[in-house]
C-alpha positions as CSV (number, residue, x, y, z in Angstrom):
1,X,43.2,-159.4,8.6
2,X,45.3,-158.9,5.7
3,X,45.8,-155.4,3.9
4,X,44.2,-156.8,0.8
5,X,41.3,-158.1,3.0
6,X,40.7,-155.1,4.8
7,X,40.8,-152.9,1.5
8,X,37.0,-154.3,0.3
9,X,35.8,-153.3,3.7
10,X,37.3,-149.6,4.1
11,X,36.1,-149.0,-0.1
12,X,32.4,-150.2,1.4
13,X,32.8,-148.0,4.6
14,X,33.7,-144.6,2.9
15,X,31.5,-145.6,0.3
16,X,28.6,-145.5,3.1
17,X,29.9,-142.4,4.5
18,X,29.9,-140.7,1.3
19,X,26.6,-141.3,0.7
20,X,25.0,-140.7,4.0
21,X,26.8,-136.9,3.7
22,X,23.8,-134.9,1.2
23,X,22.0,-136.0,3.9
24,X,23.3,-134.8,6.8
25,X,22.7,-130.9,5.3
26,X,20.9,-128.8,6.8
27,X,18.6,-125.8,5.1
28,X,19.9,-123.1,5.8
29,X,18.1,-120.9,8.1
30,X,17.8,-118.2,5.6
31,X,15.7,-120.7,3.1
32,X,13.6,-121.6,5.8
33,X,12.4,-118.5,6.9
34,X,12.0,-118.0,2.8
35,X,9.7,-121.1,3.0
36,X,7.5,-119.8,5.8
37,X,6.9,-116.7,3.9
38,X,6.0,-118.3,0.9
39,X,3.9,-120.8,2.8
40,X,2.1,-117.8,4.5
41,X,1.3,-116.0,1.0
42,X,-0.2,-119.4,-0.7
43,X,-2.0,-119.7,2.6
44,X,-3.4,-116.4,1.9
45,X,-4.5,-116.5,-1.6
46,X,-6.2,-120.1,-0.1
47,X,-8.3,-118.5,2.8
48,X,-6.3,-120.9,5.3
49,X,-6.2,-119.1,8.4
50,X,-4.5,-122.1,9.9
51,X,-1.9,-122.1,7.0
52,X,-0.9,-118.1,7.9
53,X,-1.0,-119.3,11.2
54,X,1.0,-122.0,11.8
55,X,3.9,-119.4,10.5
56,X,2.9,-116.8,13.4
57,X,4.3,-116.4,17.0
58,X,1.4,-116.5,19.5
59,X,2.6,-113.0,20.6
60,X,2.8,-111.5,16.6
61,X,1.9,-107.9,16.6
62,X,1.5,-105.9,13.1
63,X,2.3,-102.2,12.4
64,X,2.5,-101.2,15.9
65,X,-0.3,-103.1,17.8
66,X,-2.5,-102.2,14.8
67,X,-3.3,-106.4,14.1
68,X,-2.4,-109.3,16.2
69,X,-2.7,-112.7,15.7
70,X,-5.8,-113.1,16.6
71,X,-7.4,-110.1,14.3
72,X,-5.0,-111.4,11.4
73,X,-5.9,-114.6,11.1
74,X,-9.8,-113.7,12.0
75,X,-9.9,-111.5,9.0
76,X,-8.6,-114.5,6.8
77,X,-11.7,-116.5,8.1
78,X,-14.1,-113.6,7.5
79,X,-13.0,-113.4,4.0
80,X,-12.7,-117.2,3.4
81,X,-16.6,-117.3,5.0
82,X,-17.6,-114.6,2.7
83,X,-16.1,-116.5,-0.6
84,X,-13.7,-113.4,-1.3
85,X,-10.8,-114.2,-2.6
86,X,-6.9,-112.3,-2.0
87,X,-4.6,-112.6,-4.9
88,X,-1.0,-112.6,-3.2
89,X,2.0,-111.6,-5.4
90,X,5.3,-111.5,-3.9
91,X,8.4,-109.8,-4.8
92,X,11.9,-110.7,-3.8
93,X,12.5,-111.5,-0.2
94,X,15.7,-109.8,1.4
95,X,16.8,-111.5,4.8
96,X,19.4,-110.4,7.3
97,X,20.4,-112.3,9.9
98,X,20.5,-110.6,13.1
99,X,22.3,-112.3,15.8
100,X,19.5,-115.4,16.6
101,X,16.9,-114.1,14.7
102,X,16.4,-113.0,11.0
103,X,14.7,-110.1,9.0
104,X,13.0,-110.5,5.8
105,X,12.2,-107.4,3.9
106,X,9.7,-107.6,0.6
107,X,7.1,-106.2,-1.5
108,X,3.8,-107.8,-1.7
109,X,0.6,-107.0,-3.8
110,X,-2.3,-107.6,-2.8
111,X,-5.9,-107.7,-4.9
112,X,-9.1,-108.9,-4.8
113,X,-11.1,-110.8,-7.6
114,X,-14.4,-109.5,-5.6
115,X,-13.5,-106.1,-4.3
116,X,-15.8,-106.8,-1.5
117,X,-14.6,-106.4,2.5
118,X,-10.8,-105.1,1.9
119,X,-11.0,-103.0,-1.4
120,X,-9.0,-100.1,0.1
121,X,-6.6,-102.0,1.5
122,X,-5.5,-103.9,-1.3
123,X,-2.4,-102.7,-3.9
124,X,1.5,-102.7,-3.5
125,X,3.2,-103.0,0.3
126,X,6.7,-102.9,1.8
127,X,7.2,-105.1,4.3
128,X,9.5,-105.7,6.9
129,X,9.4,-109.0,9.2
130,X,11.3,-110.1,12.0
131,X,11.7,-114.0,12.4
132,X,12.7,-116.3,16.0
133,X,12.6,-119.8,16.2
134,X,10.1,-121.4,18.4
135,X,10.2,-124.9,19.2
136,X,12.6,-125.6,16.4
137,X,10.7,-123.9,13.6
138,X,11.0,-120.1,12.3
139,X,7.9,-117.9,13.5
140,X,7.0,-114.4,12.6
141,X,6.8,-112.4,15.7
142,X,6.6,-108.7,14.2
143,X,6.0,-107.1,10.9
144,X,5.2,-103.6,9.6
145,X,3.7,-102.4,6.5
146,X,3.2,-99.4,4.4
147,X,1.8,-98.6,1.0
148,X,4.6,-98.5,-1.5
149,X,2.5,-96.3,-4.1
């Protein structure tokens, strides 16, 4: 082939490529984890135990062996059974990668339109996750809390 035959060709080619690259990006591990958390709180405010769930390592422990997984995402049934609802409200979200894993740090507020199970337990947290990924997706696998007021 010619030069001048050849030119349409390589113009179609890196045309191609250049398109094909926005796709080829990956999110960034950071926004994922950002995603999950966000996912978790709307899952919350829903009553979706599955929704918190699917965001949890099998082995998650809160505060010290003071809620697992199990007792977490129970609670969230309870409430959903009950017709109580949890009004989530996030702050910023804070992450720090740390080697393979990542932790996100955050204030949340939690309050109830009902007031009924959880009353003293809702108002203003600071929370401190620790993220892995398990089988390809970013799971929460510890977190501690404390009352910020």
């Amino acid at each position: 082939m010619s030069a001048t035959r050849k030119t349409p060709w390589v113009m179609l080619l890196l045309a191609l490529f250049a398109l094909a690259l926005p796709g080829c990006r990956r999110t960034p591990d950071e926004a994922k984890v950002r995603e999950a958390i966000t996912a978790m709180a709307q899952a919350a405010e829903e009553g979706s135990a599955r929704g918190v769930g699917a965001s949890l390592s099998e082995d998650f422990d809160g505060n010290g062996g003071e809620l697992d997984r199990q007792r977490l995402l129970g609670m969230i049934r309870l409430l959903a059974l009950r017709g109580e609802k949890v009004g989530v409200t996030m702050g910023p979200v804070t992450i720090e990668p740390r080697g393979e894993r990542m932790v996100a740090s955050f204030t949340v507020t939690l309050s109830s339109g009902s007031g009924g199970l959880l009353p003293e337990r809702m108002g203003l947290y600071r929370v401190e996750s620790a993220w892995r990924v398990e089988d390809g997706s970013w799971r929460c696998y510890t977190a501690s809390w404390h009352r910020a007021m």
